[in-house]
N, C-alpha and C positions, 0 to 999 in steps of 0.2 A: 562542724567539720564536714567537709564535702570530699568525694573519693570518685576517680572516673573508673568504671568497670567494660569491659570487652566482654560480649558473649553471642555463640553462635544465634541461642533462644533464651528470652527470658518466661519463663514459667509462673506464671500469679496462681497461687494455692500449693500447699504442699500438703494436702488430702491424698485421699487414694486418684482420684483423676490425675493432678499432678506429678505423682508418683510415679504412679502407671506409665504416664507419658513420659517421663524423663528417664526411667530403666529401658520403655521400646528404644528412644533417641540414642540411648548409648550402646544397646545393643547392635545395635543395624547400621551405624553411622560413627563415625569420628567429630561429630559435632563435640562444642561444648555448649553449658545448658547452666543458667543461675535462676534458683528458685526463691520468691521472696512469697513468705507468710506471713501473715500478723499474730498468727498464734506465737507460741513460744517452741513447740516441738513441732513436729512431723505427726500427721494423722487426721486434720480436718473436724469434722464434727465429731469424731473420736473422744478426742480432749473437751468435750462437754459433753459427752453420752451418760443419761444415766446408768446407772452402777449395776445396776441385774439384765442390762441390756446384751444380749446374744447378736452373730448375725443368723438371718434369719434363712441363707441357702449353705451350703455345705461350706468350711474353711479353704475347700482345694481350689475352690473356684473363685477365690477372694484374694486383694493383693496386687503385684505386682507378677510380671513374668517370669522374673529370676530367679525368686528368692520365694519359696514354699513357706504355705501359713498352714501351720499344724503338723502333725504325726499320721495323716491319715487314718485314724484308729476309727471305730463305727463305738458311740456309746451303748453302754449295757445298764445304764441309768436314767432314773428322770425321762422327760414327755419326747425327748429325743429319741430313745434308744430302739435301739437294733436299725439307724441311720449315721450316717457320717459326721462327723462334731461339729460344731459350731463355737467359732470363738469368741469371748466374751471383751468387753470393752480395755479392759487392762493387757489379753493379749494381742489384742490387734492396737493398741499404743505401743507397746513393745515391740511388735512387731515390727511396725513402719519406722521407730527411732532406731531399729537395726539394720533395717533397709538402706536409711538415710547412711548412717557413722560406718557399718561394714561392708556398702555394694556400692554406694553411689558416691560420696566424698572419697571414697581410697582411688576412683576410677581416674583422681588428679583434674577430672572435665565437668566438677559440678562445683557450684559455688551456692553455697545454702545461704540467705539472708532471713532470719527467722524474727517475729516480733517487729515487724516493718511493713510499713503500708506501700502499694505501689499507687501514685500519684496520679498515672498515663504520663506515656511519653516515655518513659524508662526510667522516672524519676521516684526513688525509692527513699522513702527517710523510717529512720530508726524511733519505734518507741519510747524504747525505754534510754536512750540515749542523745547526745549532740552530735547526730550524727546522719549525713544522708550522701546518699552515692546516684550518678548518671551513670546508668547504663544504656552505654550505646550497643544496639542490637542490629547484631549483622543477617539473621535470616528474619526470624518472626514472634512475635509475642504471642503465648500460647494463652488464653487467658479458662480458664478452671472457673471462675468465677460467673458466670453468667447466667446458671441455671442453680445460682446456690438455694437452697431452702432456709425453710425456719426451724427451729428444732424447740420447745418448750422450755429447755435448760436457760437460751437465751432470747428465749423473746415474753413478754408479758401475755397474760391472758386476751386473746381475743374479744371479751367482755367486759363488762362492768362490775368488781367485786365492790360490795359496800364496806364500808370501816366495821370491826366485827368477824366479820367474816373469814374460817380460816379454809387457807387455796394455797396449794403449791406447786411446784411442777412434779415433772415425774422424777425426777432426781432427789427432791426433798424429802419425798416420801418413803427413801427408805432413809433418812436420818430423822426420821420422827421419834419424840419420846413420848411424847404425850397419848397414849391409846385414846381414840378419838371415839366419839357415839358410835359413828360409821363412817363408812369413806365411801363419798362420792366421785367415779372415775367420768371425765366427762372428754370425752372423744370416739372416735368411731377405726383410728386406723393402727398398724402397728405396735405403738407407744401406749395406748389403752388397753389394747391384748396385753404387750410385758407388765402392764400394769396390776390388771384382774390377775395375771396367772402366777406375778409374785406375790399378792396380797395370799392368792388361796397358800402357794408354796410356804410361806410362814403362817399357815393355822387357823388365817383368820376365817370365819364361817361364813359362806356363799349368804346366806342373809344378813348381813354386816354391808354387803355391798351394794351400792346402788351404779347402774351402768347407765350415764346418759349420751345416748347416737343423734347426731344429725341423722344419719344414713345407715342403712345395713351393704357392708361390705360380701365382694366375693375373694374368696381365699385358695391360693393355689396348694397343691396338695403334698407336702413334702416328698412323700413317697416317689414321685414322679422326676423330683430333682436332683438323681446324687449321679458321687460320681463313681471311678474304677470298679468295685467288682458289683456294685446294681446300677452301672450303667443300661443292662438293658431295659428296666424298668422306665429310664430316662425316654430313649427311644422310643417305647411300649407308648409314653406319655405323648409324643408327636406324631406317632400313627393316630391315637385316640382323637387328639385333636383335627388332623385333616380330615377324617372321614365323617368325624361331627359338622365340618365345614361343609362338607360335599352335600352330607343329605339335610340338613338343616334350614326349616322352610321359613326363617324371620332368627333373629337376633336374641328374643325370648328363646326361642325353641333349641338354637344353637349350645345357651348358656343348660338349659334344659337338659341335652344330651351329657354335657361333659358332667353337668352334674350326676348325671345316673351312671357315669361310668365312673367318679372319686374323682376326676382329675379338678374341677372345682368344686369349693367346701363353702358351708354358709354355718353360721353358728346357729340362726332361727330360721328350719327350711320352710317355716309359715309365712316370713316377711321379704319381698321383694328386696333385690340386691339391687343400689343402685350403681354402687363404688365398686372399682376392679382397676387397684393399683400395680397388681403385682407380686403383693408379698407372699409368704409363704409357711403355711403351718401345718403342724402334723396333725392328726386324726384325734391322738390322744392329750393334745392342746384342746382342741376342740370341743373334745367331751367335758374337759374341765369348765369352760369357759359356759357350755351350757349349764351348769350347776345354778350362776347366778340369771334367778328369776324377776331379779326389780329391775325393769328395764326399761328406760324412757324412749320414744320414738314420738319427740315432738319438733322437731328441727333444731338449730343452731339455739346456744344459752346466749341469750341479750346480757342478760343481768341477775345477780345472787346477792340477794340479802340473806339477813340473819333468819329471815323467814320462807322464805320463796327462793327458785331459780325459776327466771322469767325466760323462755323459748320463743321460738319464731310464731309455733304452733298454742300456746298457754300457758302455764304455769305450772310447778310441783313444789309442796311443803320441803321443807331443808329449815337443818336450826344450828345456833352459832354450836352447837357442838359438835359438828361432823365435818369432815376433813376432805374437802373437794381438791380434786387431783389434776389438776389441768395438763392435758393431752391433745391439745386444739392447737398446737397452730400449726401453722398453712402448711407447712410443709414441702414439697416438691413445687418446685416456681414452675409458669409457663409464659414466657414471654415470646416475644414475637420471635417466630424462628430468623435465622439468617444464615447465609454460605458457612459451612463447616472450615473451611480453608481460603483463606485468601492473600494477597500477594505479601503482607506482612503481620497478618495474624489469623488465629488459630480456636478456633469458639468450639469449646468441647460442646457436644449437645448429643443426646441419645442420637443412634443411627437402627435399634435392633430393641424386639423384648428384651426385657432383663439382661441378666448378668454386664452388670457395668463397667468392672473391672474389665472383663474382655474385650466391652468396646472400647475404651479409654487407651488401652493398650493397643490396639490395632489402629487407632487414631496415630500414633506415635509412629508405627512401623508404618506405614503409608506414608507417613510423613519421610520418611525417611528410603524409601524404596520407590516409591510411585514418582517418575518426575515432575508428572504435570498437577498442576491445582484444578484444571478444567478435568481433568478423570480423576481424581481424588474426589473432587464433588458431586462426579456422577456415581461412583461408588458407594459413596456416605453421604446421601441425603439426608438432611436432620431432620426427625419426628419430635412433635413436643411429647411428656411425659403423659404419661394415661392415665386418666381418670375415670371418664362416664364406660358402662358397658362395650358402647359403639369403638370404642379406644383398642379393647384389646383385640378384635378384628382386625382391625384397618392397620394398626402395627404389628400386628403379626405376619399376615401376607404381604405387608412391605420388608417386612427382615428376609423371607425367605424369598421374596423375589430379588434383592439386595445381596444376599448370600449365594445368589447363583451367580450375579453377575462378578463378584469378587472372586469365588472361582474358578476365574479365566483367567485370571494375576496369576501367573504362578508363584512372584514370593509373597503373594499373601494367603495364597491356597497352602504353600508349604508352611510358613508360620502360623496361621490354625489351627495346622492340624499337628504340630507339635508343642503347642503351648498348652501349659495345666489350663489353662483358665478358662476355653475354648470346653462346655459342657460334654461337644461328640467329640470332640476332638480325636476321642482316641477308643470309639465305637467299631475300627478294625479287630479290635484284639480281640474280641467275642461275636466274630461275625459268624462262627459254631454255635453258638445259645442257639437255642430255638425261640425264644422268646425275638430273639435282633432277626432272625428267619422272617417271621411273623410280621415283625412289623415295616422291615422292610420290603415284604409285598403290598404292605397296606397303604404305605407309603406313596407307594406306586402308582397302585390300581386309584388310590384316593385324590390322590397329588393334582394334577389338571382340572379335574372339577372343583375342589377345593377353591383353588383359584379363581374358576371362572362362576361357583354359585355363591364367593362368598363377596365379591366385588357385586352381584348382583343386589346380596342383603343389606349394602352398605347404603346401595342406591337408593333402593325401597326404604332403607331408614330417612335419611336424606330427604325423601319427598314428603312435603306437605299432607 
């Protein structure tokens, strides 16, 4: 059975990008908006997160614009505490299937098509059903899907396991019965940290564990990211950072400074970092994390037998009794960038560091306030996702040169700076700290050079 639907935008993903974008659209706008997922609920990679999975920056800045994730409370437990909460996989499903049933279907201007693939073209067919619907779309197809990632839950091992051999993702590993010889965690990013730091949280002894990296990671420093009443610390973190820009004479030396100031973390300060995604961990993560001392640094695993895991770099003993944890896949795509906006579609793609939610959201409110698509795209120029060193540079000083020019918008300057999700957003209310004092002189005094010596260090990377 076929069904013709009408809608302002059709929305492909009902993730948090989607989400995001479809609470900014209704808020700022009288469109209507039909959202089709393939999953069965609202929440994106959510719905296959594994289970002791947290996010990894504060809950206030997660989400959509309307509709607050958490209580605000600052934890007094666990590697968190005495910082802002972090929600865990179950509340942030909950959360977006509240979003969806109590914000956005009662608004009468959303039409949710869930467990349905979109076709292209506006042609959506059902699942689990006989059943598929044309949507004819009167502004623009927004499409969420473009920079999707991999996540371990759903994608096989990047290598070759032999018969034998037992490997599961990070999700299996906490339905394990069997206690294994030892568990081999084998990744290098996010998913391998929750990894090692749930194995240590349930008892098991930092020698039991083996940790194998492509690469050593740099890690941003919680402390530096919350929000309302240690917002100034936040601040504190963007002075840090420009002035390390200013005087910093190479890209080593840059990474060098912030390291000696805490603002990035390295779990082995002896081994060259070559990774710098983004994430984010606390101090006393960290110290756990250095407990475990078996740690392979020989590139990417080819191949695990019952005897061996084969690397890029050699080989290391492993035997069918221990329990390799696979935390390897790709994770964060980068495809070729293209226009953020154009005349009937809509390619979410990073515009700014971090916090995604808030760019996703402003994606939506632009859409919806800004007329033109030719200064919509001068505003939100898409950066691909960062990976090598040179990454966090080069998209840094493009967010903040980006962030000046947006504002000059005044309804995107005003909606900034009154949405939760916006980290400064609301860095007025303590412009009495001395700490926000401080560092909005440094800000200052640092700000212009920053600019002009760190486009310098890009260049000098750049050359042969």
């Amino acid at each position: 059975m076929s069904d013709t639907l009408e809608t302002d935008y059709l929305i492909v993903g009902a993730g948090a990008a989607g989400m995001a974008f479809a609470d900014a659209l209704l808020t700022h706008s009288d469109a209507s908006v039909t959202v089709v997922d393939r999953r069965h609920a609202p929440g994106g990679h959510w719905l296959d997160a594994y289970p002791y999975v947290r996010l990894h920056q504060p809950s206030a800045f997660y989400g959509v614009s309307s509709v607050p994730l958490g209580q605000d409370v600052i934890d007094t437990q666990g590697t968190n505490a005495g910082f802002y909460e972090l929600a865990n996989a179950d509340e942030i499903r909950a959360y977006f299937t509240r979003v969806m049933e109590q914000h956005l279907l009662p608004s009468g201007r959303v039409t949710y098509l869930p467990s349905s693939d979109h076709l292209g073209a506006g042609q959506v067919r059902s699942r689990l059903a006989d059943r598929s619907w044309d949507v004819r779309v009167r502004r623009k197809t927004i499409d969420t899907t473009y920079l999707e990632g991999h996540v371990p839950a759903t994608s096989p091992p990047p290598f070759e396991v032999a018969s034998g051999v037992r490997c599961v993702s990070a999700g299996e590993l906490a339905r394990t019965s069997e206690r294994p010889e030892r568990y081999v965690v084998i990744g290098a990013g996010k998913t391998a940290v929750d990894a090692c730091l749930w194995l240590l949280d349930q008892s098991v002894p930092p020698a039991s564990i083996r940790w194998v990296k492509p690469r050593e990671s740099w890690w941003m420093n919680r402390r530096f990211h919350q929000p309302l009443t240690l917002l100034p610390d936040f601040l504190h973190g963007t002075a840090t950072q420009l002035e390390a820009i200013a005087q910093a004479s190479s890209i080593p030396d840059l990474f060098a400074r912030l390291e000696a100031q805490g603002f990035f973390l390295r779990v082995d300060a002896e081994e060259p970092a070559t990774m710098c995604r983004g994430a984010i961990v606390s101090e006393v993560e960290l110290a756990r994390l250095r407990q475990i001392t078996d740690v392979v640094r020989m590139g990417h695993v080819r191949r695990i037998t019952t005897n061996e895991i084969v690397l890029d770099g050699g080989s290391v003993p492993t035997t069918a009794a221990a329990l390799h944890v696979h935390c390897a896949a790709r994770g964060l795509a980068r495809p070729p960038l293209r226009p953020i906006f154009e005349a009937d579609r809509i390619t979410v793609q990073p515009f700014m560091w971090s916090f995604a939610c808030y760019q996703f959201a402003m994606l939506g409110v632009a859409e919806a306030l800004v007329p033109s698509d030719e200064d919509k795209n001068r505003l939100f120029p898409p950066m691909a996702y960062w990976d090598a060193n040179a990454d966090y540079l080069s998209t840094f000083l493009a967010a903040l040169a980006n962030e000046q020019a947006r504002a000059t918008v005044p309804a995107l300057a005003q909606w900034a700076k009154a949405t939760r999700l916006n980290p400064l957003g609301q860095i007025g209310l303590h412009r009495e700290h001395p700490r926000v004092a401080d560092a909005m002189g440094r800000i200052k005094h640092f700000g212009p050079d920053a600019f002009k010596n760190g486009r310098q260090l890009l260049r000098a990377q750049a050359t042969p």
